[in-house]
C-alpha positions as CSV (number, residue, x, y, z in Angstrom):
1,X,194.3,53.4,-112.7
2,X,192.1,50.6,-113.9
3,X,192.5,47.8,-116.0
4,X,189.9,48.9,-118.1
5,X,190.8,52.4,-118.0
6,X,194.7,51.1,-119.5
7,X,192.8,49.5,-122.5
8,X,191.3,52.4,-123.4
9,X,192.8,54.4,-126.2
10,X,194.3,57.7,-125.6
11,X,192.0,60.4,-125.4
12,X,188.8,58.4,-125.0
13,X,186.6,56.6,-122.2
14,X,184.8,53.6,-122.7
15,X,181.1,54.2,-121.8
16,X,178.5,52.2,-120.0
17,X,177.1,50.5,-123.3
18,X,181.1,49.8,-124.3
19,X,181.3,47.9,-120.6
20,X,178.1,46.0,-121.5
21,X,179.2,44.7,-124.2
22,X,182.0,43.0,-122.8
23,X,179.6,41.3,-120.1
24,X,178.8,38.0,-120.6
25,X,176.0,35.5,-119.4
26,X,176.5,32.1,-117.8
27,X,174.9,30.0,-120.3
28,X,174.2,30.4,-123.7
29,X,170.9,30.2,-125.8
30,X,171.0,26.4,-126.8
31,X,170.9,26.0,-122.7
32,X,168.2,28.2,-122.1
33,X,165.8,26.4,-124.5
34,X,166.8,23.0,-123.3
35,X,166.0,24.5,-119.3
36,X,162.3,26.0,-120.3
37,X,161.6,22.6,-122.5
38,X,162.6,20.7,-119.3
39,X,160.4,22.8,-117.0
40,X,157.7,22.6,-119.7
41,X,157.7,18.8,-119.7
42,X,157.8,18.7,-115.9
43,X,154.8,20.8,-115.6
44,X,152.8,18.2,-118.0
45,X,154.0,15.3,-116.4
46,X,152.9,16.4,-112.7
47,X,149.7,17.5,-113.9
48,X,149.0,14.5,-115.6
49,X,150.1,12.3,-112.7
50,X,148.9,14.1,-110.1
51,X,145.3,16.1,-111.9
52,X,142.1,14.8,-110.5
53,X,140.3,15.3,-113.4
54,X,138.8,11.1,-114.3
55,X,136.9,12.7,-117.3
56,X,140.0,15.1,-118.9
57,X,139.4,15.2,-122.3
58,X,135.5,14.4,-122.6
59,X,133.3,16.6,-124.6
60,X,131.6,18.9,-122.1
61,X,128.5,20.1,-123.1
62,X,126.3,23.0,-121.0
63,X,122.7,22.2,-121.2
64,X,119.9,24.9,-119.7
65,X,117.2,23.3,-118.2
66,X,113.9,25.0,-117.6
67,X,111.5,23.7,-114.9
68,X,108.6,22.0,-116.2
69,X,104.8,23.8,-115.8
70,X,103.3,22.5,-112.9
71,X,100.4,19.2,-113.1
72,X,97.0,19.6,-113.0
73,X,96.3,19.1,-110.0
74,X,94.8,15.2,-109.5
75,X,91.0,15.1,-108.1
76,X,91.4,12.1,-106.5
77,X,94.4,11.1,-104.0
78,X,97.6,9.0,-106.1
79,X,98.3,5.7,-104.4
80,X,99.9,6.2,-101.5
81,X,99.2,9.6,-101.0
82,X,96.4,10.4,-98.2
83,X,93.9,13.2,-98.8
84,X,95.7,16.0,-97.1
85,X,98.5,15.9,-99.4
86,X,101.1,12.9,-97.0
87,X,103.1,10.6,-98.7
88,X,104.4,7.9,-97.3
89,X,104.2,3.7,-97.7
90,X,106.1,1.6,-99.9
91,X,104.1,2.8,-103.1
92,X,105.5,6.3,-103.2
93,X,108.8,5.3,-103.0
94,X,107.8,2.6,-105.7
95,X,106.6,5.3,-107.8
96,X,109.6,7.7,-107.0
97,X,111.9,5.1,-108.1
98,X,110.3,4.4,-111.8
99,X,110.3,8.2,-111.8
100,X,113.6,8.2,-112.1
101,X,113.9,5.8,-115.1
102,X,110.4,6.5,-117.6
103,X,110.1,10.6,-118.4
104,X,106.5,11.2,-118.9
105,X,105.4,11.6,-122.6
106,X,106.8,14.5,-124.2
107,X,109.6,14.9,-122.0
108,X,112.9,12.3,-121.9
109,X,115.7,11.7,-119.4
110,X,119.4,12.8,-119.7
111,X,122.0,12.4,-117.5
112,X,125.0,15.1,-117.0
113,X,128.4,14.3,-115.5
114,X,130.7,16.3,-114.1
115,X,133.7,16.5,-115.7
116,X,135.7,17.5,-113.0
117,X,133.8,15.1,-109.9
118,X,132.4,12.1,-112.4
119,X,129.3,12.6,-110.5
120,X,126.2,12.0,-112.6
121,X,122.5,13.3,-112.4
122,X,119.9,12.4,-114.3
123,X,117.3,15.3,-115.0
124,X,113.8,15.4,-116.8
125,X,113.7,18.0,-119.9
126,X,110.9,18.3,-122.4
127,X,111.6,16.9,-125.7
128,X,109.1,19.1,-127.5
129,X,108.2,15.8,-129.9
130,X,111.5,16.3,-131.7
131,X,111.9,12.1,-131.7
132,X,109.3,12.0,-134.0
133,X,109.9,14.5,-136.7
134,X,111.1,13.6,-139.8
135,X,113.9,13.6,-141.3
136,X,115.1,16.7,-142.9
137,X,115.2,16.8,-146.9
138,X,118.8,16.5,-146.9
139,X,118.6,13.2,-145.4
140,X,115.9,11.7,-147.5
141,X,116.7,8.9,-150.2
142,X,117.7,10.5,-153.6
143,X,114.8,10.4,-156.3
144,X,114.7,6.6,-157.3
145,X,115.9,5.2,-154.6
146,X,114.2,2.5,-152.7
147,X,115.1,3.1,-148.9
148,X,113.9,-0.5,-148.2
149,X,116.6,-1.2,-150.3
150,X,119.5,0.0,-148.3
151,X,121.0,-0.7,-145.1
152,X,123.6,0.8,-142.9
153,X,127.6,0.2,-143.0
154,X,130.2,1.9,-141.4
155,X,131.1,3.8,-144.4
156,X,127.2,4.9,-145.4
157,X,124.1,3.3,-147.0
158,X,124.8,0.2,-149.1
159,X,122.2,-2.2,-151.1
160,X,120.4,-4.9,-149.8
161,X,117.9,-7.3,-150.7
162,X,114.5,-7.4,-148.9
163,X,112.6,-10.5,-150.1
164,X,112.1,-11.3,-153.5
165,X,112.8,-7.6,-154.3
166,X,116.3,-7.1,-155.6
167,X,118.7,-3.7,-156.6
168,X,119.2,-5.8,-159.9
169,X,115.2,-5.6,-160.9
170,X,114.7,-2.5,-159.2
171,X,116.4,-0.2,-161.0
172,X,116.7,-2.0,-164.6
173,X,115.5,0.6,-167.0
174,X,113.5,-2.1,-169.1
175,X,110.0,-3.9,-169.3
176,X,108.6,-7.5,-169.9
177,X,107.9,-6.1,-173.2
178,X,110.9,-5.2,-173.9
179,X,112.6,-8.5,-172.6
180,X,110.1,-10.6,-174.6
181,X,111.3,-8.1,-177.9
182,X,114.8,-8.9,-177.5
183,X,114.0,-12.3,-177.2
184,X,113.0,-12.5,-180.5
185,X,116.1,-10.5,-182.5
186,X,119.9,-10.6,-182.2
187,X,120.4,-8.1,-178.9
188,X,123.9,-5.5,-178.4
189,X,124.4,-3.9,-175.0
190,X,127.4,-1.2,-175.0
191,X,128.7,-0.5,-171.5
192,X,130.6,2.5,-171.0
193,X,132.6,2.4,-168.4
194,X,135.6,4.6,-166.2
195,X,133.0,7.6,-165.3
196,X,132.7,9.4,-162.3
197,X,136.3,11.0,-162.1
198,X,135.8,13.6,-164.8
199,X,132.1,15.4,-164.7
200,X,132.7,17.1,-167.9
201,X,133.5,13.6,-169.2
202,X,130.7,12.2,-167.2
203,X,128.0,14.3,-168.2
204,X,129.0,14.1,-172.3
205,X,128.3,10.5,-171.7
206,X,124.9,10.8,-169.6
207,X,123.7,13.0,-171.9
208,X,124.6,12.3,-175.5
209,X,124.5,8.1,-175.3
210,X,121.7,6.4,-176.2
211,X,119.3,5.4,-172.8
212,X,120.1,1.9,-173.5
213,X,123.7,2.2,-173.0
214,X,125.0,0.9,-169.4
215,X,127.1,3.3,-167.6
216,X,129.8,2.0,-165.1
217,X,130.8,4.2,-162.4
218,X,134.3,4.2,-160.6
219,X,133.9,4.7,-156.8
220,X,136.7,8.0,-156.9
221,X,135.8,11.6,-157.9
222,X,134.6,14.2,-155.9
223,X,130.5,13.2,-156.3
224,X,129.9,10.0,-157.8
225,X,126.6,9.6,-156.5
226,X,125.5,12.7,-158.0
227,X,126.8,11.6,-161.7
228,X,125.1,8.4,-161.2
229,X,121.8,9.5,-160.3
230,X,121.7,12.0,-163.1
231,X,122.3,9.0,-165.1
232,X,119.4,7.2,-164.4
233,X,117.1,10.4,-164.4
234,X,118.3,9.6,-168.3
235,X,117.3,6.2,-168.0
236,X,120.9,4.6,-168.1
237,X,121.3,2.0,-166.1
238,X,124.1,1.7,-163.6
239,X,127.2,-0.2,-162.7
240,X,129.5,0.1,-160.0
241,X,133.4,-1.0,-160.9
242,X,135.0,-2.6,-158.3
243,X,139.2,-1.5,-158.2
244,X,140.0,-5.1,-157.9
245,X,144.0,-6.2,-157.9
246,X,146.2,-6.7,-161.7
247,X,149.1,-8.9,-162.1
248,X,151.8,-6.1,-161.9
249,X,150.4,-4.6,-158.9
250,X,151.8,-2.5,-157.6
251,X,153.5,-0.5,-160.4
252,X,149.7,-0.8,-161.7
253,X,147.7,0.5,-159.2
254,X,143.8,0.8,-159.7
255,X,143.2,3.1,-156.8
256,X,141.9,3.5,-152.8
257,X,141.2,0.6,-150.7
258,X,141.7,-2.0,-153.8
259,X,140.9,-5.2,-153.3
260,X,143.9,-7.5,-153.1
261,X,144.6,-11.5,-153.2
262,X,146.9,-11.2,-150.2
263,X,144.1,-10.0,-148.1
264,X,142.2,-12.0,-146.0
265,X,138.5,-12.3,-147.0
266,X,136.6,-9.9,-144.2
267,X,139.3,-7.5,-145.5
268,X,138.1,-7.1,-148.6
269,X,134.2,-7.4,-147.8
270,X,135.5,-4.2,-145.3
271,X,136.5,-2.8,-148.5
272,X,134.1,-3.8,-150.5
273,X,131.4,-2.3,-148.5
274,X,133.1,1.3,-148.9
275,X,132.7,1.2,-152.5
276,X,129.5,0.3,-152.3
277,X,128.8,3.1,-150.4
278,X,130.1,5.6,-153.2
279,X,126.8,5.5,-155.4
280,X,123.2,3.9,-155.2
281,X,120.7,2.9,-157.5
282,X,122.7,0.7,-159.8
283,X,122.1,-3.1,-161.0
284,X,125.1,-5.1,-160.3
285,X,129.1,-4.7,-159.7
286,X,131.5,-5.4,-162.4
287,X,135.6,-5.4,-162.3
288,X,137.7,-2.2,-162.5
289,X,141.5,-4.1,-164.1
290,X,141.6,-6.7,-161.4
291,X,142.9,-9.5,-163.9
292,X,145.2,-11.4,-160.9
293,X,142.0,-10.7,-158.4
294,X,139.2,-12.4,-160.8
295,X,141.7,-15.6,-161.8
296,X,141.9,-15.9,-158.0
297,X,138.6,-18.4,-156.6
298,X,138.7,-17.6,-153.0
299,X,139.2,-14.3,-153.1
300,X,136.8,-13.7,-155.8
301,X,134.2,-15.9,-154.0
302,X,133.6,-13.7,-151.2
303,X,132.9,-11.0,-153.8
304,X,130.2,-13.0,-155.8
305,X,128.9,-14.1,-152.6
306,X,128.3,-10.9,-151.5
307,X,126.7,-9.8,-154.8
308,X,124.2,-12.7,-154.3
309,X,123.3,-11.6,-151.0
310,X,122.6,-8.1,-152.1
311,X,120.8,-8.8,-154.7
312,X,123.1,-7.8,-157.3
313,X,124.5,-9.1,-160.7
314,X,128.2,-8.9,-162.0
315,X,129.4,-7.9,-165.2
316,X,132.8,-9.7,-166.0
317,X,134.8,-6.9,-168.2
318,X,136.3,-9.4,-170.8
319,X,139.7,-8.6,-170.3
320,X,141.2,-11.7,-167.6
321,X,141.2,-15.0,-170.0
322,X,141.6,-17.0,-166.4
323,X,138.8,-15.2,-164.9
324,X,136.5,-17.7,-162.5
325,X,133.4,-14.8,-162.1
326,X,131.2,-16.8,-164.4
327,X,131.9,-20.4,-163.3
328,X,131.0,-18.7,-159.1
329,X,127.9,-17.0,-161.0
330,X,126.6,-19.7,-162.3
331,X,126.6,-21.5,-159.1
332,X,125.3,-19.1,-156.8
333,X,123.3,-18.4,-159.9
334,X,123.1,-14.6,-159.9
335,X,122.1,-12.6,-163.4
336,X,125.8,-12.7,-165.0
337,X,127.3,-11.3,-168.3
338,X,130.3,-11.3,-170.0
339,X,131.9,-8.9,-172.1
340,X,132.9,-9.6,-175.5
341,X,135.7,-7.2,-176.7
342,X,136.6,-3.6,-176.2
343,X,135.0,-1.3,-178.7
344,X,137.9,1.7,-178.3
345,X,141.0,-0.5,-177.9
346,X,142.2,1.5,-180.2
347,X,140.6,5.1,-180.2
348,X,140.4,5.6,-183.3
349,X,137.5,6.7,-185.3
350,X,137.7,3.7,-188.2
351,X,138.9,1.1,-185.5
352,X,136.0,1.9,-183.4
353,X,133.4,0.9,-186.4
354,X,135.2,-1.9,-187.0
355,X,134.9,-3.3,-183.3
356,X,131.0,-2.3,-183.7
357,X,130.8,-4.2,-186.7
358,X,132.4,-7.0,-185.4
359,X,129.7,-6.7,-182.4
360,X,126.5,-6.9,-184.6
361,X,128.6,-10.3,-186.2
362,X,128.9,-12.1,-182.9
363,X,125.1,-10.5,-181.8
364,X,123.8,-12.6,-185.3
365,X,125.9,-15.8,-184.4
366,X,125.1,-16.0,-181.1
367,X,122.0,-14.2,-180.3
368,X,123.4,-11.6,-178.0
369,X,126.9,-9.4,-177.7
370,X,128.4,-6.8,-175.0
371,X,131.4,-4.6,-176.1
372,X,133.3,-2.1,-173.4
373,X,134.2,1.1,-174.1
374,X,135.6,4.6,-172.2
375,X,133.9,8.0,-172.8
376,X,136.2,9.0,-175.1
377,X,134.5,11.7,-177.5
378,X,135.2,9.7,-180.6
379,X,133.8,6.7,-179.0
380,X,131.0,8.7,-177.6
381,X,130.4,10.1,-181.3
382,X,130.9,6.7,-183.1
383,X,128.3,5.2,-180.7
384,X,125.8,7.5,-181.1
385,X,126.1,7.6,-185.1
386,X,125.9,3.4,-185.0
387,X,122.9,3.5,-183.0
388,X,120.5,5.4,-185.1
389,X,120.6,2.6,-188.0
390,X,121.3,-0.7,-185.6
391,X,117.5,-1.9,-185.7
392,X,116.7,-1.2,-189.1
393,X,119.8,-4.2,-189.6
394,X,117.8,-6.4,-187.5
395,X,119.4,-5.9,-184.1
396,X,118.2,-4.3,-181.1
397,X,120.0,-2.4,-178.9
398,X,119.2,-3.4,-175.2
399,X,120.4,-2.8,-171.6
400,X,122.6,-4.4,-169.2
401,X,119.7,-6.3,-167.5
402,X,118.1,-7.4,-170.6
403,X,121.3,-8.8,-171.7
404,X,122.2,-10.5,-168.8
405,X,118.7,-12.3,-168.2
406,X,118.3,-13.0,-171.8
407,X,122.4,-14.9,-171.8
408,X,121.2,-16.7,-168.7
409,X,117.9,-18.1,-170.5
410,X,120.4,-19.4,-172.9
């Protein structure tokens, strides 16, 4: 009698799937995984030692090439070529060998590798005078836009000045009449600023404000460039805000690729130069917080420098007592403003005609006056009802450009 037979109870007999059960394997699960990751690895490691392949991992593309039509035959004999048809002499193989580098018109030269040999072969295929189409719609400038007045970065298309022609005078929505108007009378420019984050917010702002309000454009939000160019299809004119770095940074952050006063100066340009990619079309850059950033001269030089370059002016906010942007204006001398105060400190509806009121005073004292606000919709609503009676008080509602041009004549 078996050992297994005196386990079993009286009257019964373990079968087969009761004798499985009892079997065992020599290793357990944990040890199987661990032997096929080993394998796995081992398998990588030889082909990637010992795989012949010097171009693994280049895009591979298949081309189909169709032979070209045959020449015209030539009436008379090519250099080097006798009149039964022989080549021969050093001027075929001359003219086999620039063969190889010039296509003839219509056609151009590619060469495919082999991904698996990294042999090359250059081969003739017609180019059916795609390289000089034009561009598709999609890539033409928006409406407005001056393509002479762009140039390429690594992030997109950014402003640039071309001559004596400048973003600043190119898109100011204003005339010598106009400047030569506000001359004349006590001038207030209102610059509403934070949009391009919101539409709904955005388009409340482009489309109930007065033309002559500035609008000043974040570089976040899902289209930007969009808001902005429906703004001046309204005849705003256009800032870009520049997230710049505040004194209690980082618990007050103003956003993406910020510039900061512990970066080195190409840094910032780098960064720079990405925000200025985000919209086109407007006249000049201003701050977006940045109160440490502005205080700081050689950080903020490379900014204003840049600004220069470009064409553009800078609108200082108002907020940064310390702020150095108008002493590095005035030397580079770029169009410059400052801003006075900040109409919706407090939103409310009888603080915000207070702060408007107490624009028109400094407008009459001193010939001009900006005031900030957001797009809130009292602010919006308080704007709008101020406007429609400012001239007949003897002041003059006037843009961004006309402001700044009109302080720097002063």
């Amino acid at each position: 009698m078996s050992a297994d037979e005196l386990s079993t109870p009286l009257g019964q007999k373990r079968n087969r799937w009761q004798r499985l059960r009892h079997y065992r394997l020599p290793f357990n699960a944990t040890q199987a995984i661990a032997t096929l990751l080993g394998l796995f690895v081992l398998v990588f490691l030889g082909f990637a030692i010992f795989g012949n392949d010097p171009f693994g991992g280049e895009p591979v593309v298949q081309v189909e090439i169709k032979p070209a039509p045959d020449e015209p035959k030539q009436a008379a004999a090519e250099p080097g070529q006798d009149q039964g048809g022989k080549t021969g002499g050093p001027a075929t193989a001359a003219a086999d060998h620039q063969g190889t580098k010039e296509a003839a018109p219509g056609h151009k030269t590619i060469t495919i590798i082999d991904g698996s040999k990294g042999t090359r072969q250059d081969v003739v295929v017609a180019t059916g005078g795609a390289e000089n189409a034009e561009l598709p719609a999609a890539q033409a400038p928006a409406d407005g836009i001056n393509p002479k007045l762009l140039e390429q970065s690594r992030y997109g298309m950014i402003p640039v000045m071309v001559g004596g022609l400048k973003p600043f005078n190119a898109y100011a929505m204003t005339t010598d009449a106009d400047r030569a108007k506000a001359e004349r009378m006590p001038t207030v420019t209102i610059v509403v600023g934070g949009l391009g984050i919101g539409a709904a917010r955005t388009n409340e702002a482009v489309m109930k404000l007065p033309a002559a309000v500035a609008l000043a454009f974040t570089p976040y939000g899902s289209d930007p460039g969009k808001l902005a160019t429906e703004a001046r299809a309204k005849r705003h004119e256009v800032i870009l805000q520049i997230p710049m770095e505040p004194f209690d940074y980082p618990d007050n952050d103003p956003g993406p690729q910020t510039l900061l006063t512990s970066s080195a100066p190409e840094q910032n340009l780098d960064r720079l130069n990405w925000h200025l990619s985000r919209i086109q079309g407007y006249v000049g850059l201003s701050n977006f917080m940045g109160a440490r950033f502005v205080a700081t001269e050689p950080a903020m030089q490379a900014v204003i420098r840049d600004a220069a370059k470009r064409g553009l002016g800078y609108l200082d906010d108002g907020t940064a007592p310390r702020s150095v942007a108008g002493t590095l204006a005035k030397s580079l001398a770029i169009p410059y403003a400052r801003a006075d105060l900040t109409i919706d400190q407090v939103p409310a509806g009888a603080d915000v005609d207070k702060a408007l009121a107490r624009l028109e005073s400094i407008a009459k004292e001193r010939g001009s006056a900006i005031g900030m606000a957001s797009a809130l919709p009292v602010t919006i609503e308080r704007i709008v009802n101020w406007s429609k009676s400012l001239e007949s008080r003897g002041i003059l509602l006037v843009p961004l450009t006309t402001a700044m041009l009109k302080s720097k004549s002063s």
